[in-house]
Z-matrix of the N, CA and C atoms (Angstrom, degrees):
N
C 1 1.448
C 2 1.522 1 108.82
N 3 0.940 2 116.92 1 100.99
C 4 1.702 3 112.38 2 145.71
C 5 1.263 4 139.07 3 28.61
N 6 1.243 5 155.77 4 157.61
C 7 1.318 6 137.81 5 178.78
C 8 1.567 7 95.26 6 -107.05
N 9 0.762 8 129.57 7 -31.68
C 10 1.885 9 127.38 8 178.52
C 11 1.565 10 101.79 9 -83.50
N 12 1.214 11 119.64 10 -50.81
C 13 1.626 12 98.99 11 167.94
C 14 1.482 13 127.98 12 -57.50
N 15 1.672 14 100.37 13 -26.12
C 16 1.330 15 82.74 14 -176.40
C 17 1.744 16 117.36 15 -69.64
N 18 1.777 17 88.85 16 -32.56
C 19 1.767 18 99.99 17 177.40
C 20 1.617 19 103.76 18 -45.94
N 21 1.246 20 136.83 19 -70.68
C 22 1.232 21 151.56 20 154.73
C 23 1.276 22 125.31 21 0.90
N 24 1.521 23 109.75 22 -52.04
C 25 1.951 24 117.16 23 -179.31
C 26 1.643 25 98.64 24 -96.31
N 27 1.083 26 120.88 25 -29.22
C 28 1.573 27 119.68 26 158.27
C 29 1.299 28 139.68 27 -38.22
N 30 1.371 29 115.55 28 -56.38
C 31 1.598 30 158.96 29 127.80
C 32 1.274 31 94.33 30 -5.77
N 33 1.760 32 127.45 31 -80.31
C 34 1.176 33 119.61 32 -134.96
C 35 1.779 34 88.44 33 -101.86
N 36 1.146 35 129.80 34 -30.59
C 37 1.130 36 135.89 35 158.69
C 38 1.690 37 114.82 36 -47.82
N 39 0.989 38 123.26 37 -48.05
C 40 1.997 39 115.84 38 166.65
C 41 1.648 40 94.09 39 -67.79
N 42 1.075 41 153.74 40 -52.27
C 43 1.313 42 158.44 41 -110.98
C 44 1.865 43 77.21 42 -106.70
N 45 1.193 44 110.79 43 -69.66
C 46 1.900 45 120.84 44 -179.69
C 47 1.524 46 107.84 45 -33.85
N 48 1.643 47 103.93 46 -49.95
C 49 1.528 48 101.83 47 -172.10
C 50 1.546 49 112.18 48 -71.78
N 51 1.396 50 110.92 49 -28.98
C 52 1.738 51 115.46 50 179.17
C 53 1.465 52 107.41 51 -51.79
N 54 1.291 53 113.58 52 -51.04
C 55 1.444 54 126.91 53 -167.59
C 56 1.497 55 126.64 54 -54.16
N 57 1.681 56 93.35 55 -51.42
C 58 1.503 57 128.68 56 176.61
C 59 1.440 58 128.10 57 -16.31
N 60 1.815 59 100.53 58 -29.39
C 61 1.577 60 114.17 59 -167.82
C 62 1.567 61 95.57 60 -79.63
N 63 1.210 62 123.60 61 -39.43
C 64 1.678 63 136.65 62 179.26
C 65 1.027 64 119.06 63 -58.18
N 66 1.792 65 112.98 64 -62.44
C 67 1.151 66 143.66 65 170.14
C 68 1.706 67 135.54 66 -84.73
N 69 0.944 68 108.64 67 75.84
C 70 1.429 69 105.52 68 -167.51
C 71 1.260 70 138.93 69 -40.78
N 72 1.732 71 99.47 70 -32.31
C 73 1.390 72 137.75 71 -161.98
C 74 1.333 73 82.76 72 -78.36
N 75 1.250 74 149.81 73 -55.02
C 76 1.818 75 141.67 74 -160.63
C 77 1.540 76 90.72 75 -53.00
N 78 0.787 77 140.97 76 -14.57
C 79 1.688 78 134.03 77 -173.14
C 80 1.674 79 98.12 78 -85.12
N 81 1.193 80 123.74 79 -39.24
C 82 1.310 81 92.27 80 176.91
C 83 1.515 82 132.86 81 -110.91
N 84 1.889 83 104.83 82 29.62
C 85 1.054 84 120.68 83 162.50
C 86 1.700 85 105.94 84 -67.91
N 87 1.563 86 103.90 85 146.57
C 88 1.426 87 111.28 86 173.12
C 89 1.655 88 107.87 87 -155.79
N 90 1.436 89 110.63 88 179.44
C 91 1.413 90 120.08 89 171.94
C 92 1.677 91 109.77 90 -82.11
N 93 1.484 92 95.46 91 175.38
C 94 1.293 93 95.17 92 147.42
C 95 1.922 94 112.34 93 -154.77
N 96 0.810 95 93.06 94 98.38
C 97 1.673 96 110.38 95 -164.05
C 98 1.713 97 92.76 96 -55.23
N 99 1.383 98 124.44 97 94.49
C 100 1.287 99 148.98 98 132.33
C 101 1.599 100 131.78 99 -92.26
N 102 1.356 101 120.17 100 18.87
C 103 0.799 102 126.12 101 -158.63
C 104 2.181 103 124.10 102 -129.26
N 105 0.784 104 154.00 103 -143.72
C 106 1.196 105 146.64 104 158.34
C 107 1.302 106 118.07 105 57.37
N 108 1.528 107 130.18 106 -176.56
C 109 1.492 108 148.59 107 153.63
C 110 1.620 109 108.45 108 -74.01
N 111 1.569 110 95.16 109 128.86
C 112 1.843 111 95.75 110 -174.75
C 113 1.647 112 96.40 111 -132.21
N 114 1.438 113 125.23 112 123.33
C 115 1.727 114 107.80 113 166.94
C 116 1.502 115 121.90 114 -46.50
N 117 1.093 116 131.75 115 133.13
C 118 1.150 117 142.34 116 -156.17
C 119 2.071 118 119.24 117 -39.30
N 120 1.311 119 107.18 118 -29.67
C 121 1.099 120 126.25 119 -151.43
C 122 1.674 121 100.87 120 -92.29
N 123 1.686 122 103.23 121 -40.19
C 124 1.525 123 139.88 122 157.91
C 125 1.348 124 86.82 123 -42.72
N 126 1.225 125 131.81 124 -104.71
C 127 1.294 126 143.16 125 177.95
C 128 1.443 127 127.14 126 -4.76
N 129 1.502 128 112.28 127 -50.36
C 130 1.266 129 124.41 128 172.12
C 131 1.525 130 123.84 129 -73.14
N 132 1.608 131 106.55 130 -45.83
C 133 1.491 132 96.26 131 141.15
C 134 1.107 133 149.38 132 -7.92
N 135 1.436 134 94.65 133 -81.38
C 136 1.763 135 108.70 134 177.29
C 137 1.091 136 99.78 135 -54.79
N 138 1.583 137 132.41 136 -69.05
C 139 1.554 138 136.11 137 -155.89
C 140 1.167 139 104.29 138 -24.63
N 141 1.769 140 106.65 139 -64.89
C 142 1.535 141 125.88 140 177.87
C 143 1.280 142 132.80 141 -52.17
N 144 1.231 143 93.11 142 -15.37
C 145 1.930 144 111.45 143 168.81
C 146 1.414 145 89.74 144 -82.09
N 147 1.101 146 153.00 145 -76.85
C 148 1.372 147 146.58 146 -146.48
C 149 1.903 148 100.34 147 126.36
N 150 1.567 149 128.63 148 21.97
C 151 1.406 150 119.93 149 172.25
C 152 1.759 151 100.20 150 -66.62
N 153 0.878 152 142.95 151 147.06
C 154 1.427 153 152.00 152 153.70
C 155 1.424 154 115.52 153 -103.86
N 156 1.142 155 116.09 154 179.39
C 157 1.796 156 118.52 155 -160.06
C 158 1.708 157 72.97 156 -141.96
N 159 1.826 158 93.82 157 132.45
C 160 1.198 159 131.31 158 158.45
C 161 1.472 160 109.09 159 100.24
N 162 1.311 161 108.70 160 1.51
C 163 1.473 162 117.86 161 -167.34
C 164 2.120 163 101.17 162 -81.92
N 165 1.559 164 104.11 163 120.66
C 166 1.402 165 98.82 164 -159.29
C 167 1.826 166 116.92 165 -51.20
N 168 1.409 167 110.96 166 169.68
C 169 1.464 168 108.24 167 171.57
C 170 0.991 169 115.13 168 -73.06
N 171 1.281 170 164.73 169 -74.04
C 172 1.589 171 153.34 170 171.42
C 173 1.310 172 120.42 171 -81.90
N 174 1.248 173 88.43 172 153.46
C 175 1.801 174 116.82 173 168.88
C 176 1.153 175 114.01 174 -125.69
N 177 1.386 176 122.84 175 140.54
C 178 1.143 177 135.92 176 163.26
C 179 1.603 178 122.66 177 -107.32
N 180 1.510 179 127.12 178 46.79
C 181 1.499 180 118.49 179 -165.88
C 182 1.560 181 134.76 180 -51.14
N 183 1.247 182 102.88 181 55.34
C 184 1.541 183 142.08 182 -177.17
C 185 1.478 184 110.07 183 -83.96
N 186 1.256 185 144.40 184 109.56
C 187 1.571 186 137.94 185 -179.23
C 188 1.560 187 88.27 186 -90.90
N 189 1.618 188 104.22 187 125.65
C 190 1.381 189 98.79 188 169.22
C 191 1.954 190 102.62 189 -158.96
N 192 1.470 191 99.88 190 143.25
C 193 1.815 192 95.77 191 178.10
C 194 1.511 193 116.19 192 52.49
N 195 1.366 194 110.54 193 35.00
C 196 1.982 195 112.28 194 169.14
C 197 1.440 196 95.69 195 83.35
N 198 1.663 197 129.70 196 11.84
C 199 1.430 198 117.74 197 -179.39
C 200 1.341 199 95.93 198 -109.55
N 201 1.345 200 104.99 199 173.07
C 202 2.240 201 106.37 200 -168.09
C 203 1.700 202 92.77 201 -114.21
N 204 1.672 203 98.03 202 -25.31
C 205 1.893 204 87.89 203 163.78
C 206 1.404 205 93.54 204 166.64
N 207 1.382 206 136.93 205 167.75
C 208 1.144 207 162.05 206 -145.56
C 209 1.269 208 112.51 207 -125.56
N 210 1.503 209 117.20 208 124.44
C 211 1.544 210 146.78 209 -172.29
C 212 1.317 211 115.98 210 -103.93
N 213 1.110 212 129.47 211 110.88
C 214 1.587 213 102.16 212 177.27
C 215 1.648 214 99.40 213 -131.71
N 216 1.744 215 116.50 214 134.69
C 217 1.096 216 111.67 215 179.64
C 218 2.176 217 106.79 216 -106.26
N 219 1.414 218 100.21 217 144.85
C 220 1.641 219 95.41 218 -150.31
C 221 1.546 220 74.26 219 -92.83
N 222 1.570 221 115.55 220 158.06
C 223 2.409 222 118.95 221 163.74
C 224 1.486 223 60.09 222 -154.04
N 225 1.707 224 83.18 223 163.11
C 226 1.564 225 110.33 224 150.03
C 227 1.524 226 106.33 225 -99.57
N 228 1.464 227 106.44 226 -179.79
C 229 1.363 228 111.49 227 -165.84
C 230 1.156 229 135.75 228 -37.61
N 231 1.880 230 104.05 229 -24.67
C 232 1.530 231 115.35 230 174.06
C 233 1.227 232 101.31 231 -135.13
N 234 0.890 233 134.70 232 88.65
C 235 1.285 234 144.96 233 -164.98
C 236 2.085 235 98.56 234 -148.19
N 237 1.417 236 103.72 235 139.54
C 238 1.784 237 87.16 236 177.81
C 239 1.387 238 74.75 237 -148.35
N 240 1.402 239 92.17 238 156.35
C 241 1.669 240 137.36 239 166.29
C 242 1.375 241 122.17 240 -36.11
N 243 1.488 242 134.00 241 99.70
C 244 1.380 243 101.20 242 172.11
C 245 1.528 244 125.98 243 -91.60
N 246 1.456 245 107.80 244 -174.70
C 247 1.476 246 101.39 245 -155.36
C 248 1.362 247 115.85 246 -52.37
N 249 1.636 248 122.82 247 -33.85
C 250 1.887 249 115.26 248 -178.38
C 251 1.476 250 93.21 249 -91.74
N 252 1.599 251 137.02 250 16.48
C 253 1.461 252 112.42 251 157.22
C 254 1.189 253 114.94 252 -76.22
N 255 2.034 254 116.64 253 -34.64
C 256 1.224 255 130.54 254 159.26
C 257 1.481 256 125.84 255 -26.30
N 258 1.037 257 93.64 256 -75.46
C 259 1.363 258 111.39 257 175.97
C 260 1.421 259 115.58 258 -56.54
N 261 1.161 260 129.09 259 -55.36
C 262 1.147 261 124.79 260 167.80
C 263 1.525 262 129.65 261 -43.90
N 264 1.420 263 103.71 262 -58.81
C 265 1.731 264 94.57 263 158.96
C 266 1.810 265 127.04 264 -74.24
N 267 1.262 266 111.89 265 -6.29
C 268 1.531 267 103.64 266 155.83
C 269 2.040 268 117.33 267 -72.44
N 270 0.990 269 85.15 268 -27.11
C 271 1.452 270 87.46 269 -166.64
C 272 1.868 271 104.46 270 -96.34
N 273 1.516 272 120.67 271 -24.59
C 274 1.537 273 97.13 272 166.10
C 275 1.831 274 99.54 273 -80.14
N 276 0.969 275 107.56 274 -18.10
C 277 1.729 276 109.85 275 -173.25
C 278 1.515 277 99.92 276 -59.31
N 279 1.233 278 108.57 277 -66.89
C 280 1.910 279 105.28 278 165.63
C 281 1.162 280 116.69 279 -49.49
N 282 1.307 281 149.89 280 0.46
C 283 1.845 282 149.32 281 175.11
C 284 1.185 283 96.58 282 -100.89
N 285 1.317 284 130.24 283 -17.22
C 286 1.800 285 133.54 284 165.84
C 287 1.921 286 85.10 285 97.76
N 288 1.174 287 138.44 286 49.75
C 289 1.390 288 127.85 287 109.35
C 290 1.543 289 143.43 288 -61.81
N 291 1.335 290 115.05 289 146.29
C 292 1.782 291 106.20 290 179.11
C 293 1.621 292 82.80 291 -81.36
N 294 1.321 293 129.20 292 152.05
C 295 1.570 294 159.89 293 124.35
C 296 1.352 295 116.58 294 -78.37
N 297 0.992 296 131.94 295 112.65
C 298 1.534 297 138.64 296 156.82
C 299 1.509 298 129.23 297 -107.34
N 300 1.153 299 125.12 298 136.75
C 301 1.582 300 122.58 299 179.59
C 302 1.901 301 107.25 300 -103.70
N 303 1.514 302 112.72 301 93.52
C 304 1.285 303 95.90 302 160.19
C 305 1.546 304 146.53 303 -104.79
N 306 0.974 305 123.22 304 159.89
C 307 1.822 306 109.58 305 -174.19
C 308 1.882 307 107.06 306 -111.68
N 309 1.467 308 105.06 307 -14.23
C 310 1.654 309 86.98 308 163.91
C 311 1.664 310 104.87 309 -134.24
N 312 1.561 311 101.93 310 177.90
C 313 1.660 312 86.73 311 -178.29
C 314 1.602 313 97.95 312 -85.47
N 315 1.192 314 130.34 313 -38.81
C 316 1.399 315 113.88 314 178.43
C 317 1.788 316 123.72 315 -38.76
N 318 1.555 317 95.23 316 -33.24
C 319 1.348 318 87.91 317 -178.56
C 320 2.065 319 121.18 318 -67.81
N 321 1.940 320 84.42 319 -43.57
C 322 1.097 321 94.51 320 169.61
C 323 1.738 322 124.13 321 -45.60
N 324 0.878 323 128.88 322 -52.83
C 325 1.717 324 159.52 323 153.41
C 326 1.698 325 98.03 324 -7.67
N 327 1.335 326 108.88 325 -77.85
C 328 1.217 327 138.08 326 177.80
C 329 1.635 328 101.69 327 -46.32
N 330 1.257 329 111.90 328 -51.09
C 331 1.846 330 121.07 329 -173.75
C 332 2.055 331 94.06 330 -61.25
N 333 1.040 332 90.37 331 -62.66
C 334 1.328 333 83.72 332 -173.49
C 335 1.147 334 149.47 333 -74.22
N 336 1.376 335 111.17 334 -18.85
C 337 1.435 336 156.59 335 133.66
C 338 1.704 337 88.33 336 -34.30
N 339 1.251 338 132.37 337 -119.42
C 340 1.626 339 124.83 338 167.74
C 341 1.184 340 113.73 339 11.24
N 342 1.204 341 120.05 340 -91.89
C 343 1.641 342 144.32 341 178.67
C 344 1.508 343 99.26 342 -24.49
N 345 1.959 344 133.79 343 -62.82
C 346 0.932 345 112.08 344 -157.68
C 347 1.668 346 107.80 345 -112.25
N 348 1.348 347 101.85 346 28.44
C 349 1.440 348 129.96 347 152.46
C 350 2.085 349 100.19 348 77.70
N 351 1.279 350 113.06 349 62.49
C 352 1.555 351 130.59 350 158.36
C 353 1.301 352 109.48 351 -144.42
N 354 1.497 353 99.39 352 176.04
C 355 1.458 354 102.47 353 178.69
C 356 1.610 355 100.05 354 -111.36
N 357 0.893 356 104.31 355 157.07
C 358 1.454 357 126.52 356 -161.74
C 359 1.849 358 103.70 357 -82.62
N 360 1.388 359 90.72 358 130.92
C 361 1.858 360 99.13 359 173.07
C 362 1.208 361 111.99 360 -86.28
N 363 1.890 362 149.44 361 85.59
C 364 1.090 363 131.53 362 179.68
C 365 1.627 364 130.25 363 -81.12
């Protein structure tokens, strides 16, 4: 991941835990570290664990509004999708997950905040 994304999923991750006392459900938002430079061997690991590439950075396994739970993939402002992030959110989007693409955590904040039906403390 990036050095501004990481600033970014950090952000909205302290911001999740503030909330948490209200919201219960921010507790079982998490990452899923598919992402970054790994030494090769690191790498193979994971594979063998079952990590996949393109699979978004958070989840929220929250059933909410006809969705089974909430995806959110973090870019900065210019940041684009690669091809199995594509795919990946077309295809949990067809299993009846929400997918979202955000570029700040406030926005993100706001998505989820929405999603689990409050308004957001910024």
């Amino acid at each position: 991941m990036k050095d501004e994304e990481h600033r970014i999923q950090c952000t909205l991750f302290r911001w999740a835990a503030l909330e948490s006392s209200n919201h219960p459900e921010l507790q079982l938002m998490h990452a899923i570290p598919n992402g970054g430079h790994r030494h090769k061997a690191v790498a193979g690991r994971l594979k063998a664990e079952g990590v996949k590439a393109g699979v978004p950075d958070i989840f929220l396994p929250v059933a909410r509004s006809g969705s089974h739970g909430l995806y959110i993939e973090m870019k900065t402002q210019n940041g684009r999708l690669t091809g199995s992030q594509k795919d990946w959110t077309e295809a949990l989007a067809d299993q009846g997950y929400r997918v979202e693409i955000c570029r700040a955590w406030d926005a993100a904040a706001i998505l989820i905040a929405n999603y689990l039906g409050f308004d957001a403390r910024l």
